[in-house]
N, CA and C atoms of all chains as a GROMACS GRO file, in nm:
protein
  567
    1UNK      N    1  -4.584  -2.989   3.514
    1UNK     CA    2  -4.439  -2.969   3.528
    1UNK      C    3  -4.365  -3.073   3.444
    2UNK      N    4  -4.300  -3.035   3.354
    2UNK     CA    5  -4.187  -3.105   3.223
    2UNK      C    6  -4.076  -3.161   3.362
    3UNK      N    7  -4.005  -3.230   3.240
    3UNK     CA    8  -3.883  -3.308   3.315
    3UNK      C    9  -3.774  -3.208   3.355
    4UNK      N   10  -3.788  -3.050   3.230
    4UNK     CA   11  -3.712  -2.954   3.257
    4UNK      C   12  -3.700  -2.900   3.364
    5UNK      N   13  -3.842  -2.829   3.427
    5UNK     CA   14  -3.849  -2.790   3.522
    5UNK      C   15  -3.812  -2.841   3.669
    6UNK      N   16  -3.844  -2.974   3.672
    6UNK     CA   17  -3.808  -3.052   3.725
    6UNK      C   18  -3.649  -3.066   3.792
    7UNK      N   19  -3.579  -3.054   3.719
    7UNK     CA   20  -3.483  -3.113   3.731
    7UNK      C   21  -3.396  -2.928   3.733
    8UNK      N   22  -3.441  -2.852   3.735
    8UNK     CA   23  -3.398  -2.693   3.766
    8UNK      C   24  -3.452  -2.666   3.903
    9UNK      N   25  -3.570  -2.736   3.931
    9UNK     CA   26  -3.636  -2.762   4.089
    9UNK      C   27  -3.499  -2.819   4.185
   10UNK      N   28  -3.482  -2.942   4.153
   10UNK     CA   29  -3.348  -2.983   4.186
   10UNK      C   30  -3.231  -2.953   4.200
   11UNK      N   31  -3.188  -2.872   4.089
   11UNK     CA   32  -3.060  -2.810   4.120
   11UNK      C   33  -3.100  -2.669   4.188
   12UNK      N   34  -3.188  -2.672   4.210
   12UNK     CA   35  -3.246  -2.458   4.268
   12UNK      C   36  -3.200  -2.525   4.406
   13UNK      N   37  -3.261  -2.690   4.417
   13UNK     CA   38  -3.246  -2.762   4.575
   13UNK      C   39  -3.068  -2.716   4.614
   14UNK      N   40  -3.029  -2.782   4.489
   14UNK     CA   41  -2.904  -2.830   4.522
   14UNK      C   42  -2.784  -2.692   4.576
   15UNK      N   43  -2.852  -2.559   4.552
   15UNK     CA   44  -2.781  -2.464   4.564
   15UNK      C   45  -2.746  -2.399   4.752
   16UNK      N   46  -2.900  -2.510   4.791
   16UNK     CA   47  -2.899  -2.419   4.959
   16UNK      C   48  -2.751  -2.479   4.984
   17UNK      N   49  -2.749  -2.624   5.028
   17UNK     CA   50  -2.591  -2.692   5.060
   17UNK      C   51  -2.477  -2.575   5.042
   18UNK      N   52  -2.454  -2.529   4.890
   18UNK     CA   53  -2.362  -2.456   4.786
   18UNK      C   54  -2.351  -2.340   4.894
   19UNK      N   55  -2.448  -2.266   4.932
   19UNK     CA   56  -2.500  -2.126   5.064
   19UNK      C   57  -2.427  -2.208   5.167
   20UNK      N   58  -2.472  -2.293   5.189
   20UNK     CA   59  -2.437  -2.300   5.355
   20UNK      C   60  -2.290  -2.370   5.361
   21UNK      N   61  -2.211  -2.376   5.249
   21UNK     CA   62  -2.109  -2.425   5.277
   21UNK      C   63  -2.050  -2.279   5.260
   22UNK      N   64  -2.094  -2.226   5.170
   22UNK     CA   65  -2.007  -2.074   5.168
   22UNK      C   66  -1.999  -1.984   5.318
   23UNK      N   67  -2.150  -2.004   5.371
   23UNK     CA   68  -2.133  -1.917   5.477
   23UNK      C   69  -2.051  -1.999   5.606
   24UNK      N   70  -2.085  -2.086   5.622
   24UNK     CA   71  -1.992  -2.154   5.748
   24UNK      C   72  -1.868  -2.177   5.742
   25UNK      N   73  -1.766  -2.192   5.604
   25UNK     CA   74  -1.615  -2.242   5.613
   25UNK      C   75  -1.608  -2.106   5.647
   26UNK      N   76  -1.441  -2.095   5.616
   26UNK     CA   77  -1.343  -1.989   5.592
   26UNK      C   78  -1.346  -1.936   5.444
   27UNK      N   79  -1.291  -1.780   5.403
   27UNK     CA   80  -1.336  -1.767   5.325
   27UNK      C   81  -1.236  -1.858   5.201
   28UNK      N   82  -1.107  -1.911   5.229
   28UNK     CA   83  -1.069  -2.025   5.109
   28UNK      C   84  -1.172  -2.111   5.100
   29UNK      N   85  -1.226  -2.186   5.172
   29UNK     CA   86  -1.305  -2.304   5.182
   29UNK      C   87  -1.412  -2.245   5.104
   30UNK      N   88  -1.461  -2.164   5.117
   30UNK     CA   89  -1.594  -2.131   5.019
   30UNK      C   90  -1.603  -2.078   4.885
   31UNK      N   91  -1.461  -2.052   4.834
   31UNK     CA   92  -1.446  -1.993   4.723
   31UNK      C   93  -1.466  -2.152   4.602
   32UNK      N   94  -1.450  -2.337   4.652
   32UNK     CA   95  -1.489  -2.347   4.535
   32UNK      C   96  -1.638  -2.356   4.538
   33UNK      N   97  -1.709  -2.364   4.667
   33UNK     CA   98  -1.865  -2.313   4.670
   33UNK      C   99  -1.928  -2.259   4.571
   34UNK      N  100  -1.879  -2.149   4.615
   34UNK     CA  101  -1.896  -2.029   4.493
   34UNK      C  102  -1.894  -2.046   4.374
   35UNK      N  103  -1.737  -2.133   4.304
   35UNK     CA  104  -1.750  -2.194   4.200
   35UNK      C  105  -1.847  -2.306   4.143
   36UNK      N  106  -1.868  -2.358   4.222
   36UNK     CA  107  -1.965  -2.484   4.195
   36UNK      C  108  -2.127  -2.438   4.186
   37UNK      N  109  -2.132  -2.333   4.276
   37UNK     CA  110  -2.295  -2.246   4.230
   37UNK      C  111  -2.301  -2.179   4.127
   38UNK      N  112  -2.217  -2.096   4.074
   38UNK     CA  113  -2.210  -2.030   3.925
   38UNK      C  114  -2.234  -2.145   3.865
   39UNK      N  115  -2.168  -2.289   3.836
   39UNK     CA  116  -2.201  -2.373   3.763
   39UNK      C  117  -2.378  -2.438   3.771
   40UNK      N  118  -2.391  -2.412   3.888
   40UNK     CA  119  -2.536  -2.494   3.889
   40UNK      C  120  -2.643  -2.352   3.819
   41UNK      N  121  -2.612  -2.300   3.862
   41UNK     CA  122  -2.680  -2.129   3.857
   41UNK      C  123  -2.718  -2.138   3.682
   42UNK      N  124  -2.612  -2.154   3.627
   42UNK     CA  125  -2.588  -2.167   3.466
   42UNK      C  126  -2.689  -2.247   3.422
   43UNK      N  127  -2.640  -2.386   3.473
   43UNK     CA  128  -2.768  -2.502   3.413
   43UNK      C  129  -2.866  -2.470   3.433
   44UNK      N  130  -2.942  -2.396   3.571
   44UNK     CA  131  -3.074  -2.403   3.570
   44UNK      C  132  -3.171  -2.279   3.491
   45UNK      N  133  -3.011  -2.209   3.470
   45UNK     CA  134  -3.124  -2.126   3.338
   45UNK      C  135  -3.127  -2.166   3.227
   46UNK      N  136  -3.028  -2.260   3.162
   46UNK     CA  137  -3.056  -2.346   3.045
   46UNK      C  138  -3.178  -2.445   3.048
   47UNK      N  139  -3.174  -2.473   3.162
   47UNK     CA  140  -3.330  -2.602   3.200
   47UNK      C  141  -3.416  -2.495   3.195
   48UNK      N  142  -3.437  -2.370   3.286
   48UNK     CA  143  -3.520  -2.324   3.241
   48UNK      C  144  -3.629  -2.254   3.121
   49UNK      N  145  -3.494  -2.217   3.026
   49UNK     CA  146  -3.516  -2.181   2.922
   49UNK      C  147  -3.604  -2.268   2.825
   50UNK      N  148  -3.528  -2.412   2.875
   50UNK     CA  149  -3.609  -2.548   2.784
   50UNK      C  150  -3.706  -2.586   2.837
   51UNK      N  151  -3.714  -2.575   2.955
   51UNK     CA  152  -3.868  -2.599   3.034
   51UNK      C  153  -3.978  -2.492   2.964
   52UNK      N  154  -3.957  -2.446   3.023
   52UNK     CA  155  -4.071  -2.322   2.981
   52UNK      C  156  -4.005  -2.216   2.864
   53UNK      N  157  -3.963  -2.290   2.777
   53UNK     CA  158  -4.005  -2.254   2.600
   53UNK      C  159  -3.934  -2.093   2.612
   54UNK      N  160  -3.874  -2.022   2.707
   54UNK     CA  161  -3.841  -1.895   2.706
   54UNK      C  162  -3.733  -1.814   2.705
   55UNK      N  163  -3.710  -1.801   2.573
   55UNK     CA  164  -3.575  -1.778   2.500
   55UNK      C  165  -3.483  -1.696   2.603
   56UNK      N  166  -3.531  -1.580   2.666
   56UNK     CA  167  -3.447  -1.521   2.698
   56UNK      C  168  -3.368  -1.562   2.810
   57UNK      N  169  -3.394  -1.691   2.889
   57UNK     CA  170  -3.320  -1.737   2.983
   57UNK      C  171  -3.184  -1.803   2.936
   58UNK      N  172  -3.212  -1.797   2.797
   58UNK     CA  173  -3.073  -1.846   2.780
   58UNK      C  174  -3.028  -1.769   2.747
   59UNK      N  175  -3.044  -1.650   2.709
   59UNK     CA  176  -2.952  -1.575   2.672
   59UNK      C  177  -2.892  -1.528   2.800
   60UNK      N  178  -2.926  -1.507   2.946
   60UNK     CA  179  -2.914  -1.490   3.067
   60UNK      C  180  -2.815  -1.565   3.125
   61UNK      N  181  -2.800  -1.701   3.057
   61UNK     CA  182  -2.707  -1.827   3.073
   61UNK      C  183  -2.613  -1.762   3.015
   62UNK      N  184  -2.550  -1.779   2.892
   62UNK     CA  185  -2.441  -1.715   2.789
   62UNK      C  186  -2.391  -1.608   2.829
   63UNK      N  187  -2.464  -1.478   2.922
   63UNK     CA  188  -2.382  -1.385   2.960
   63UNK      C  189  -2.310  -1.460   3.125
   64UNK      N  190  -2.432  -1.510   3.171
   64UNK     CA  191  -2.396  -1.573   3.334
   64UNK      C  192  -2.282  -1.669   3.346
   65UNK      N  193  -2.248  -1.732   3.278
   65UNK     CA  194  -2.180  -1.807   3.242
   65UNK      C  195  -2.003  -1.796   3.254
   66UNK      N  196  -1.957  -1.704   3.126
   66UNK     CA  197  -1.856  -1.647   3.131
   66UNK      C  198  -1.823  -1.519   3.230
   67UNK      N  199  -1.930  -1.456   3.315
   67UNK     CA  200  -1.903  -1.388   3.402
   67UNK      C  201  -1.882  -1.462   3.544
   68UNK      N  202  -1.953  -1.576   3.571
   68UNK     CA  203  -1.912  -1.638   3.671
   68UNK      C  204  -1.744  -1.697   3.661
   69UNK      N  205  -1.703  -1.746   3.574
   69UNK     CA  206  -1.582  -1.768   3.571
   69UNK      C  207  -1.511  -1.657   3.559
   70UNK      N  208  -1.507  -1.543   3.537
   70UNK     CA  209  -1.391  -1.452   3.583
   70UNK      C  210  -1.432  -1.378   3.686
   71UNK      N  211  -1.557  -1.396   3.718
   71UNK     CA  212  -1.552  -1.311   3.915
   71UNK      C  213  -1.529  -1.450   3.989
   72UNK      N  214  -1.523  -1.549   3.980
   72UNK     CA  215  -1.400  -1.647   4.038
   72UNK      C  216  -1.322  -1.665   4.021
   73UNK      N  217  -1.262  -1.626   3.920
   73UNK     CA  218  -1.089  -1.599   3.918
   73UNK      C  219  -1.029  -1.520   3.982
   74UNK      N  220  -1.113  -1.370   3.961
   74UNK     CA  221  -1.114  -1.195   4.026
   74UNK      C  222  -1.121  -1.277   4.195
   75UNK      N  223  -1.234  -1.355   4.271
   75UNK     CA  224  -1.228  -1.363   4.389
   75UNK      C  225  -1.075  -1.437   4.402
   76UNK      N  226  -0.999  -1.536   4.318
   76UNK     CA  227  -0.936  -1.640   4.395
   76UNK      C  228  -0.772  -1.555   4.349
   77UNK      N  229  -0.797  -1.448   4.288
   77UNK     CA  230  -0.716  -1.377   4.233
   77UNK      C  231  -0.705  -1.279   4.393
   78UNK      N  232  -0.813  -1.207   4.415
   78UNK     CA  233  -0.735  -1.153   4.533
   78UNK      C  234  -0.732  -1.190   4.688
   79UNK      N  235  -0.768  -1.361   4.614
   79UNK     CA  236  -0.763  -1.383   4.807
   79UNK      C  237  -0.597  -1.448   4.772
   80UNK      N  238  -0.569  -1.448   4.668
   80UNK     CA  239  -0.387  -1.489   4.723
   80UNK      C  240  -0.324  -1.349   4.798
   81UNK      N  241  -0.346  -1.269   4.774
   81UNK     CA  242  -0.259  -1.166   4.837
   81UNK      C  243  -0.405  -1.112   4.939
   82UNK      N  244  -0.477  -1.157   4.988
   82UNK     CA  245  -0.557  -1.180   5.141
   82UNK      C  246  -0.632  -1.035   5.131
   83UNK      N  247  -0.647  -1.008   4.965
   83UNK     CA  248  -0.798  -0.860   4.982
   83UNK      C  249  -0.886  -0.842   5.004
   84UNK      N  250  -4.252  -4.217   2.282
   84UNK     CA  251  -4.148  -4.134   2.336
   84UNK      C  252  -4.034  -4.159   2.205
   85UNK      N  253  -4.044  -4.111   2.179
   85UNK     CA  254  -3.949  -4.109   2.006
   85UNK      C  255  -3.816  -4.116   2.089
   86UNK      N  256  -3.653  -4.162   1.996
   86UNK     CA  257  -3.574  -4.240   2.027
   86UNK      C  258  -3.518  -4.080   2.123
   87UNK      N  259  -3.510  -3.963   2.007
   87UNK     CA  260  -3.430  -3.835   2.071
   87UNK      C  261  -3.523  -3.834   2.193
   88UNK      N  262  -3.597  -3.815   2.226
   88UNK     CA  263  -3.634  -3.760   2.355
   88UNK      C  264  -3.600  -3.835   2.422
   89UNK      N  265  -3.587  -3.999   2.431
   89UNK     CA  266  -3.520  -4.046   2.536
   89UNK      C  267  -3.422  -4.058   2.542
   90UNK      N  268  -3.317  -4.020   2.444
   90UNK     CA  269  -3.153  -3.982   2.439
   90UNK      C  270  -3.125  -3.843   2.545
   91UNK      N  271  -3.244  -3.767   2.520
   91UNK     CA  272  -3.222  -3.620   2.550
   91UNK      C  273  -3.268  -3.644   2.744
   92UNK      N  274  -3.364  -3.689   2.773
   92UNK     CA  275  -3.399  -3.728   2.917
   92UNK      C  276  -3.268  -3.832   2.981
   93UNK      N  277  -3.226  -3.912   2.915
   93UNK     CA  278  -3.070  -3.960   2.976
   93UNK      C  279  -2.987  -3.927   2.996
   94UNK      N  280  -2.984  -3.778   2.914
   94UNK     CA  281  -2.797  -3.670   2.928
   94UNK      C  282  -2.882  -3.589   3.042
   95UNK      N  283  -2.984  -3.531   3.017
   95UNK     CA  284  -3.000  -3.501   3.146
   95UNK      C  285  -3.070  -3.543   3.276
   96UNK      N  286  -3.087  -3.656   3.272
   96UNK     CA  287  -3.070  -3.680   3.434
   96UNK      C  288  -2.952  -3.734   3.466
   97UNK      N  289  -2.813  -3.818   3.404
   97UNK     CA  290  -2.680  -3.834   3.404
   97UNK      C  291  -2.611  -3.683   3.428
   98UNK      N  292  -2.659  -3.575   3.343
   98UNK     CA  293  -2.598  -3.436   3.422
   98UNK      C  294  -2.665  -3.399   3.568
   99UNK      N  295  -2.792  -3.398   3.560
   99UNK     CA  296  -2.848  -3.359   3.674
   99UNK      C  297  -2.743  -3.423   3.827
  100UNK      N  298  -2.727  -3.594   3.811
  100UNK     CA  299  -2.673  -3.630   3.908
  100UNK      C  300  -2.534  -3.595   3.898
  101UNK      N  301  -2.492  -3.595   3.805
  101UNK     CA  302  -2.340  -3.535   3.825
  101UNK      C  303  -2.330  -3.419   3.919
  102UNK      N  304  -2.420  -3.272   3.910
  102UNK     CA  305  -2.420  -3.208   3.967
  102UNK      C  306  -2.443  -3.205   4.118
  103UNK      N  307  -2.560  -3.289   4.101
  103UNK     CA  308  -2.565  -3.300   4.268
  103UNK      C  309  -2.446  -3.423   4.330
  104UNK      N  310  -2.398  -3.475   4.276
  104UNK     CA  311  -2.305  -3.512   4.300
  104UNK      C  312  -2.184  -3.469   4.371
  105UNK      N  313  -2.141  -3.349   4.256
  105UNK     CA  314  -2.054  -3.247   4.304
  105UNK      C  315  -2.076  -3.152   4.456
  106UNK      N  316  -2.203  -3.135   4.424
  106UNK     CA  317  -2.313  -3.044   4.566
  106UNK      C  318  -2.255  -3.117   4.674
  107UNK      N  319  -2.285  -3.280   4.657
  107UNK     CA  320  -2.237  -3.340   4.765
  107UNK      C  321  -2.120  -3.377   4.838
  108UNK      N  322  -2.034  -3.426   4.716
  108UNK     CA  323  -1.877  -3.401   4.745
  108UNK      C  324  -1.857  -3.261   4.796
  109UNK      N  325  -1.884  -3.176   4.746
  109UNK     CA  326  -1.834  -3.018   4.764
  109UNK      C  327  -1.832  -3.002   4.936
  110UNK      N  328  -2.002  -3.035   4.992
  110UNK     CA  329  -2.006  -3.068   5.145
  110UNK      C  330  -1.959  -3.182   5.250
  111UNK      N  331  -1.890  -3.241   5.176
  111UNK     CA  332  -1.882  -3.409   5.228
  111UNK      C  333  -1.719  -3.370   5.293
  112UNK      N  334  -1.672  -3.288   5.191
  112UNK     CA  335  -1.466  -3.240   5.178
  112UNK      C  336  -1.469  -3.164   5.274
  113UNK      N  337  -1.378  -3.146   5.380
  113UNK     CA  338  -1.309  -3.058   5.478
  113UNK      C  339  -1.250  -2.983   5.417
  114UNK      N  340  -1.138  -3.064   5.331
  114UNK     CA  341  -0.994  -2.979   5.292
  114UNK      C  342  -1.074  -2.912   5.158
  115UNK      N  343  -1.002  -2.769   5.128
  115UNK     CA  344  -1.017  -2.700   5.032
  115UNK      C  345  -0.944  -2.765   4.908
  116UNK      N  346  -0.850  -2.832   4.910
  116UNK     CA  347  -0.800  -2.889   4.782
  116UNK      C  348  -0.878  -3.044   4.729
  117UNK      N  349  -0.968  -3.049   4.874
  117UNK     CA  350  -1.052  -3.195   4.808
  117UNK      C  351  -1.204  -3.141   4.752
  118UNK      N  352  -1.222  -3.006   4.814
  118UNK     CA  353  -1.358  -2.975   4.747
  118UNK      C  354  -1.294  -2.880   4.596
  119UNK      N  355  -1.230  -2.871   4.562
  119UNK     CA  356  -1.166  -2.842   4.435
  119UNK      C  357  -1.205  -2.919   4.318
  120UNK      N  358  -1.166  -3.048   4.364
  120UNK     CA  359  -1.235  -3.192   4.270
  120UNK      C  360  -1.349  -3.180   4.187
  121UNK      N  361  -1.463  -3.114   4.278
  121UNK     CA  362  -1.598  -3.084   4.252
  121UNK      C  363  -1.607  -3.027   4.191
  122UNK      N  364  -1.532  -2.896   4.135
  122UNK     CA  365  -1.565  -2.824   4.060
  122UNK      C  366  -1.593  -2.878   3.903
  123UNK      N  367  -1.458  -2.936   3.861
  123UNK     CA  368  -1.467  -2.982   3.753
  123UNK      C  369  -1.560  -3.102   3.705
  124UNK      N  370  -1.620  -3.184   3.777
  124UNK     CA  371  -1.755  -3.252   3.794
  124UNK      C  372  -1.867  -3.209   3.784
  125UNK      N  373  -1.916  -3.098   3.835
  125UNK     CA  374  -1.998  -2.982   3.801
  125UNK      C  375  -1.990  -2.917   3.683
  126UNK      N  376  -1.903  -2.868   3.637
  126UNK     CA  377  -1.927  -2.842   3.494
  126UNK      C  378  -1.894  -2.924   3.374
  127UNK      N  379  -1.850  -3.092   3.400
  127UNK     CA  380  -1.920  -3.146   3.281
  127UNK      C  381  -2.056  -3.186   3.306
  128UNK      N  382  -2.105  -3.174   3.454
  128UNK     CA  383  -2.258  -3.222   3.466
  128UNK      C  384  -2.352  -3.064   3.352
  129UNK      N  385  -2.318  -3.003   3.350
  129UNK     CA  386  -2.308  -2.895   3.282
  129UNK      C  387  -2.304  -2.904   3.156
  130UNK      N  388  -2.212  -2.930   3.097
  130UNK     CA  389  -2.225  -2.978   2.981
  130UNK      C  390  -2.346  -3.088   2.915
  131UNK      N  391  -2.343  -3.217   2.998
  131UNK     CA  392  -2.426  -3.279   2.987
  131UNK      C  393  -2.598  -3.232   2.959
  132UNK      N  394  -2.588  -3.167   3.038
  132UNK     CA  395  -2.751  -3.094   3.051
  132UNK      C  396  -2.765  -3.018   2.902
  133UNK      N  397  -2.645  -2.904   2.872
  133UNK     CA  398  -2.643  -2.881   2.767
  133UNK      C  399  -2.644  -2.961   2.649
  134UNK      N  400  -2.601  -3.084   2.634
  134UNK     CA  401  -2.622  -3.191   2.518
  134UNK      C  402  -2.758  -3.221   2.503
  135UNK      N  403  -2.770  -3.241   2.619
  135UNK     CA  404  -2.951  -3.310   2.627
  135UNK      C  405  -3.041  -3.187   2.542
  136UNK      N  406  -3.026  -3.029   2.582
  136UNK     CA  407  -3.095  -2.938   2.500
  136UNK      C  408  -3.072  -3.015   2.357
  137UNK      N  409  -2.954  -2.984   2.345
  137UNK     CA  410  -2.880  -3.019   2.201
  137UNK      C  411  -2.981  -3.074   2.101
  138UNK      N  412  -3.010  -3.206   2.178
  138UNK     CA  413  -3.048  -3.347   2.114
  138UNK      C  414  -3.160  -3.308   2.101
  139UNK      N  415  -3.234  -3.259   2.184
  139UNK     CA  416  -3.402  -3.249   2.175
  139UNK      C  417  -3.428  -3.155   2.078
  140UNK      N  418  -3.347  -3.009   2.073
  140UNK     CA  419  -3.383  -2.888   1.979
  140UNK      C  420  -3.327  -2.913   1.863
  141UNK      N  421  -3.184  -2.957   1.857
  141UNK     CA  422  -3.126  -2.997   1.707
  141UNK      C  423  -3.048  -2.844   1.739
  142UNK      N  424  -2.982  -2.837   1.632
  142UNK     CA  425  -2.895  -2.682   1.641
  142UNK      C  426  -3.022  -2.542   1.599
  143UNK      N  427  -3.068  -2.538   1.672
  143UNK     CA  428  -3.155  -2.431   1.680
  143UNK      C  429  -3.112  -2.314   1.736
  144UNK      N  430  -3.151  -2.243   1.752
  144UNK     CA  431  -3.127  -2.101   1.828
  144UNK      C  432  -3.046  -2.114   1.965
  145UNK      N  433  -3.177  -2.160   2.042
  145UNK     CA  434  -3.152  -2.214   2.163
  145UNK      C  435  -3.035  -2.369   2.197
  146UNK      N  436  -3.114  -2.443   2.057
  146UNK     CA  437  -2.933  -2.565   2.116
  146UNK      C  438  -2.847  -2.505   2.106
  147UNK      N  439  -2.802  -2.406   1.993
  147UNK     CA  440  -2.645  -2.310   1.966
  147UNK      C  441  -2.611  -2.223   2.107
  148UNK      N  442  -2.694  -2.225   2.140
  148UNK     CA  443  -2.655  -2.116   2.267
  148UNK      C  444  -2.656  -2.225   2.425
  149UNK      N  445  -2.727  -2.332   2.439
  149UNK     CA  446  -2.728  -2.389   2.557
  149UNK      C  447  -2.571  -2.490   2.515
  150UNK      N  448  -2.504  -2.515   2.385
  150UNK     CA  449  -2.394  -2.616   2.380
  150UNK      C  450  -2.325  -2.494   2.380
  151UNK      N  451  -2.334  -2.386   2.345
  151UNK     CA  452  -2.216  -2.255   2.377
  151UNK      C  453  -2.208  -2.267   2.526
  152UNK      N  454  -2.316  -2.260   2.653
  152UNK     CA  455  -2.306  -2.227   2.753
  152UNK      C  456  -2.252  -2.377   2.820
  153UNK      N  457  -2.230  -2.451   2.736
  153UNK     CA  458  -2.214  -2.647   2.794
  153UNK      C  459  -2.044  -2.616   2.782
  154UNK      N  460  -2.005  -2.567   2.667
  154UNK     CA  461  -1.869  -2.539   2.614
  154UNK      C  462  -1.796  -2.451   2.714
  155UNK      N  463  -1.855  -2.333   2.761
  155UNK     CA  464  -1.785  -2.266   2.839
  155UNK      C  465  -1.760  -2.316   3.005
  156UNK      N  466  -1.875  -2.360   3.050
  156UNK     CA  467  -1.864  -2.422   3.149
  156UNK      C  468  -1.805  -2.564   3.152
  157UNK      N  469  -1.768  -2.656   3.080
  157UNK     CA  470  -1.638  -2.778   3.115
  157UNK      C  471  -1.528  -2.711   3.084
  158UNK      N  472  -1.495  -2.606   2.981
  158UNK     CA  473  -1.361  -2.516   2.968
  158UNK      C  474  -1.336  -2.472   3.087
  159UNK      N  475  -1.437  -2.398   3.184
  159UNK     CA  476  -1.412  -2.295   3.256
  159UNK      C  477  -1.345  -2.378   3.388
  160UNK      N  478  -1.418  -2.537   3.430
  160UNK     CA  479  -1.387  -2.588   3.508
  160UNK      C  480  -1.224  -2.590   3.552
  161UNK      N  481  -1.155  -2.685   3.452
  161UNK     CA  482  -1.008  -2.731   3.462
  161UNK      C  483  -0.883  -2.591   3.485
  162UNK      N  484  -0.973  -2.443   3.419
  162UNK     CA  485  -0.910  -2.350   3.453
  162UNK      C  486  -0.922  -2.313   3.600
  163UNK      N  487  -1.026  -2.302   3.626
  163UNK     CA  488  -1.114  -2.224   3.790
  163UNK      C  489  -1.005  -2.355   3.905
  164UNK      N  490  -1.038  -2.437   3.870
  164UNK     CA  491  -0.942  -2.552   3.991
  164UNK      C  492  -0.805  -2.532   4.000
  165UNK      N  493  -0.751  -2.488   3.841
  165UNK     CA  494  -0.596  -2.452   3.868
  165UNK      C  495  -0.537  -2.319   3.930
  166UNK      N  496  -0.615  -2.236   3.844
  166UNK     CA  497  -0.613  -2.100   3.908
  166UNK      C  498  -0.624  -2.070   4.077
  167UNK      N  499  -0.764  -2.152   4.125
  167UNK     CA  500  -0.766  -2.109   4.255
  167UNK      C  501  -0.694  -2.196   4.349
  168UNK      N  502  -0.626  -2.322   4.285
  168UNK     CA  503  -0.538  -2.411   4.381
  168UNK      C  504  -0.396  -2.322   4.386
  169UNK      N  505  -0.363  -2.250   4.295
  169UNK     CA  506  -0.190  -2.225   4.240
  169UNK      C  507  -0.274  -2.065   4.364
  170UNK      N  508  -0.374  -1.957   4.396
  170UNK     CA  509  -0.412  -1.895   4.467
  170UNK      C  510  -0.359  -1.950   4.630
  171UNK      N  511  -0.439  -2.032   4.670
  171UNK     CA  512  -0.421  -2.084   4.797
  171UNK      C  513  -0.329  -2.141   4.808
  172UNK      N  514  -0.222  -2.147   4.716
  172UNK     CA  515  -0.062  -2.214   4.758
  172UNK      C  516   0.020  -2.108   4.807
  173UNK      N  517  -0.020  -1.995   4.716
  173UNK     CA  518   0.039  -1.836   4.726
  173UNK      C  519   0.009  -1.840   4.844
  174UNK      N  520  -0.118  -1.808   4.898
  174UNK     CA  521  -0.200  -1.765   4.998
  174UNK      C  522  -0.108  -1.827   5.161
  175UNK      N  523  -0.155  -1.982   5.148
  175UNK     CA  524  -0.050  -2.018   5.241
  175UNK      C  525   0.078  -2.010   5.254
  176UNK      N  526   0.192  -1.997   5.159
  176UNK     CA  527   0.294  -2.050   5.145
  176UNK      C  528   0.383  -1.956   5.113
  177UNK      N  529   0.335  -1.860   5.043
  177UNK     CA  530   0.389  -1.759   4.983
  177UNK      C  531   0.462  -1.781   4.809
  178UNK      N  532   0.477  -1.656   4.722
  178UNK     CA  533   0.511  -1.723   4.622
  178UNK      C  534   0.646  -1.789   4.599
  179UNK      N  535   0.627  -1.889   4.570
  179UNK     CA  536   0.775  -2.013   4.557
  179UNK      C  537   0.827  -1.994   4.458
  180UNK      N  538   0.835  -1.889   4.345
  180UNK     CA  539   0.884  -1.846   4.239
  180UNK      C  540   1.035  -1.738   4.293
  181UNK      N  541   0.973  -1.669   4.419
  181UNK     CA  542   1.071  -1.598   4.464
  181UNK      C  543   1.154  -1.672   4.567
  182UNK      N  544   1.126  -1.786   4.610
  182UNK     CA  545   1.237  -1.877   4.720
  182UNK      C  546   1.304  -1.960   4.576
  183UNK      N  547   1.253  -1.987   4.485
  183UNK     CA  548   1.380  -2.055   4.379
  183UNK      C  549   1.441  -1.934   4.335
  184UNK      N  550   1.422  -1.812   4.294
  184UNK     CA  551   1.520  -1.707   4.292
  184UNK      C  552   1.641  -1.711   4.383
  185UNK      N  553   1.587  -1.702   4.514
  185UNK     CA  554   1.690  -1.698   4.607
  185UNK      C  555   1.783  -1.808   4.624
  186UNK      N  556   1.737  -1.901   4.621
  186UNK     CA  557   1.799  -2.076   4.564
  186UNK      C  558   1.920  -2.057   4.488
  187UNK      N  559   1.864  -1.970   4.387
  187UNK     CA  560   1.966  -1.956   4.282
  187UNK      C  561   2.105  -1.916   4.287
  188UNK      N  562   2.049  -1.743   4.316
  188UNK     CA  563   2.109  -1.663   4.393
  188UNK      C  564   2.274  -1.700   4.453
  189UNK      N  565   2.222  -1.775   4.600
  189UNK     CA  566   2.302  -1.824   4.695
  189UNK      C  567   2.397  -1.953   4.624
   0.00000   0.00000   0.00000
């Protein structure tokens, strides 16, 4: 196991917290959850990609990426008017 | 351990902890406007990780695409915190664009 993997081990860790804060607040309280796991979500397919040499995880990143930021906008977009 | 690889193992374990960093703040905050903070901490830890590819691959295939995905995520941050704070102001408060109308108005 590389330092890559490693450290995608870690943030894979770091995502249960990211879950269990989403499921226990309210749903404002969990929306920047949400945000903050798309972000980890991202890195660990870039680590992965560099860990284990396999191109297509990044390309998985580059689409994941910019879609996580506008289905968190789309979520924080319709929890102002409470949809 | 040649000089880049240990340039490249320092951006990312400096991103790595940034992130869990954020993980932790994110759970540590009650208030929704203090776990907000986190966000944007998280995606320069993000970035970071992406440099570290950077350094190790050089602009390769894969560095062009992991500093594309480093780029979008610290951009995406400072937007996602404003957007969903100026949300939950609506949310609670209602929009204050239409009480300065009425301000006016009167």
């Amino acid at each position: 196991m590389n330092e890559w993997e490693i450290a995608a081990a870690v943030l894979g860790f770091a995502l249960i917290p990211c879950g269990a804060v989403t499921l226990l607040s309210d749903p404002a309280g969990a929306l920047p959850a949400v945000e903050v796991a798309g972000v980890l979500l991202s890195t660990i397919l870039v680590l992965l990609a560099e860990g284990l040499r396999r191109q297509p995880f990044i390309d998985l990143a580059v689409v994941f990426a910019p879609m996580s930021l506008v289905g968190s906008l789309l979520f924080a977009r319709l929890m102002e008017r409470d949809l | 351990m040649s000089l880049r690889a240990a340039a490249a193992v320092v951006l990312l374990v400096a991103g790595g902890l940034l992130e869990v960093l954020a993980v932790l703040g994110l759970c540590v905050m009650r208030d929704v406007y203090d776990r907000l903070h986190y966000v944007g901490l998280a995606g320069f830890g993000g970035f970071l990780v992406a440099v570290a590819v950077l350094v190790r691959e050089s602009f390769s295939l894969i560095g062009d695409k992991a500093l594309l995905v480093g780029l979008v995520l610290v951009l995406a941050g400072p937007v996602l915190v404003q957007s969903t704070a100026r949300s939950l102001l609506v949310r609670e408060h209602g929009d204050w664009r239409e009480k300065t109308r009425e301000g006016s108005d009167s």
